[in-house]
C-alpha positions as CSV (number, residue, x, y, z in Angstrom):
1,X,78.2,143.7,137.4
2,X,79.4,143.5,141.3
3,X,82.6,143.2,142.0
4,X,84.0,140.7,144.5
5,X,86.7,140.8,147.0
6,X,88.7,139.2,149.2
7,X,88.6,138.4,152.4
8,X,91.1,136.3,154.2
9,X,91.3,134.4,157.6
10,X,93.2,131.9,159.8
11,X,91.3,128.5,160.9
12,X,93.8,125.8,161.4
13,X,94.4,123.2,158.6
14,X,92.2,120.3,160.4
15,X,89.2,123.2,160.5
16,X,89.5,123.6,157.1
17,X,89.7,120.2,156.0
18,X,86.6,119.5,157.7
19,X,84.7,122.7,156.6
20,X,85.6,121.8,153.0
21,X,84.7,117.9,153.4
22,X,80.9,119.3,154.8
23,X,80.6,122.3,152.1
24,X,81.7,119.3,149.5
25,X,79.0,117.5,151.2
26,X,76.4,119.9,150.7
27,X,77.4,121.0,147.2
28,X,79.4,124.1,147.5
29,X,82.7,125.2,148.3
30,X,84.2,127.3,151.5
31,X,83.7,130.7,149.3
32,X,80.0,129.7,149.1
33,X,79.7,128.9,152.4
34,X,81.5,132.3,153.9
35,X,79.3,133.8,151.8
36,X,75.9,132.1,152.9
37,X,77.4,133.6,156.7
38,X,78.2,136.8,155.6
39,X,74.9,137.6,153.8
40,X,72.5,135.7,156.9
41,X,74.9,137.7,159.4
42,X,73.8,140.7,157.9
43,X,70.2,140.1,157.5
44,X,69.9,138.7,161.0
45,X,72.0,141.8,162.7
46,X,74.6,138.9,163.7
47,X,75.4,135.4,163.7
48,X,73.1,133.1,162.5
49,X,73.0,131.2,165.6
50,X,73.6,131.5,169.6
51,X,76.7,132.4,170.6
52,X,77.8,131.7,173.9
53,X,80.7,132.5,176.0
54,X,80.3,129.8,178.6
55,X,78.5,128.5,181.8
56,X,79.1,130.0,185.0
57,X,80.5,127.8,187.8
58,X,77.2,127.3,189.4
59,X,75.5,126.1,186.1
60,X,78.4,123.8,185.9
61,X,78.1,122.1,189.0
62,X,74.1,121.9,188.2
63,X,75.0,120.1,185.1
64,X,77.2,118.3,186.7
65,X,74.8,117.3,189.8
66,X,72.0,116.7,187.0
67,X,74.3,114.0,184.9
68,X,74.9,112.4,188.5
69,X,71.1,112.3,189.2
70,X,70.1,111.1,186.0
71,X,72.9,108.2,186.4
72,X,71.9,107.0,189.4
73,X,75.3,108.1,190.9
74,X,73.5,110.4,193.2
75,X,69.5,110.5,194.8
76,X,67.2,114.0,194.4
77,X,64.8,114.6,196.5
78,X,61.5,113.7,195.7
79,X,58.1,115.6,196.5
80,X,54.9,114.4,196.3
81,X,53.3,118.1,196.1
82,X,54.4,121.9,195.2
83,X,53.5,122.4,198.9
84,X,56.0,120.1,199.8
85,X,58.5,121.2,197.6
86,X,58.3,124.8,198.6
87,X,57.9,124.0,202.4
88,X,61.0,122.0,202.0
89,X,62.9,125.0,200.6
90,X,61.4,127.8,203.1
91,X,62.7,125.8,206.0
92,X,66.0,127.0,204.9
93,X,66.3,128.9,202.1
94,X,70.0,128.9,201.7
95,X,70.5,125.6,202.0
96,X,72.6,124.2,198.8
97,X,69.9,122.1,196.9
């Protein structure tokens, strides 16, 4: 028969709440679900899903410039070829796009 033991953590009490409300949801409770983790952690060699620890500055500003564009707020330039595109950018390659 295996034996179980325990394992315990902090979350904050809103995290939990919300946790157990979803587990509730999906028929189980937070033991179930820690345990689901656990036991796809291990057969995956980690977490069960990306982990990220954040954009970069300049990936930022792209998204940034990107919501702008696709708002309207700001105008892209537009090419009606490759060829123009990449002549466009080997005039001056270090100009910000």
């Amino acid at each position: 028969m295996p034996r179980n033991c325990i394992i315990t953590f902090k979350t904050d009490p809103e995290t939990k709440g919300l946790a157990a409300e979803t587990c509730r949801a999906l028929g189980m409770d937070l033991s179930t679900a820690m345990n689901v983790l656990l036991r796809r952690f291990v057969a995956e060699g980690g977490f069960p899903f990306w982990v990220k620890t954040g954009f970069d500055a300049e990936t930022l500003l792209a998204f940034r410039e990107a919501d702008e564009i696709a708002s309207g707020k700001k105008t892209a330039k537009r090419f009606s070829s490759v060829q123009d595109l990449v002549a466009d950018i080997m005039e001056d390659p270090d100009e910000e796009i």
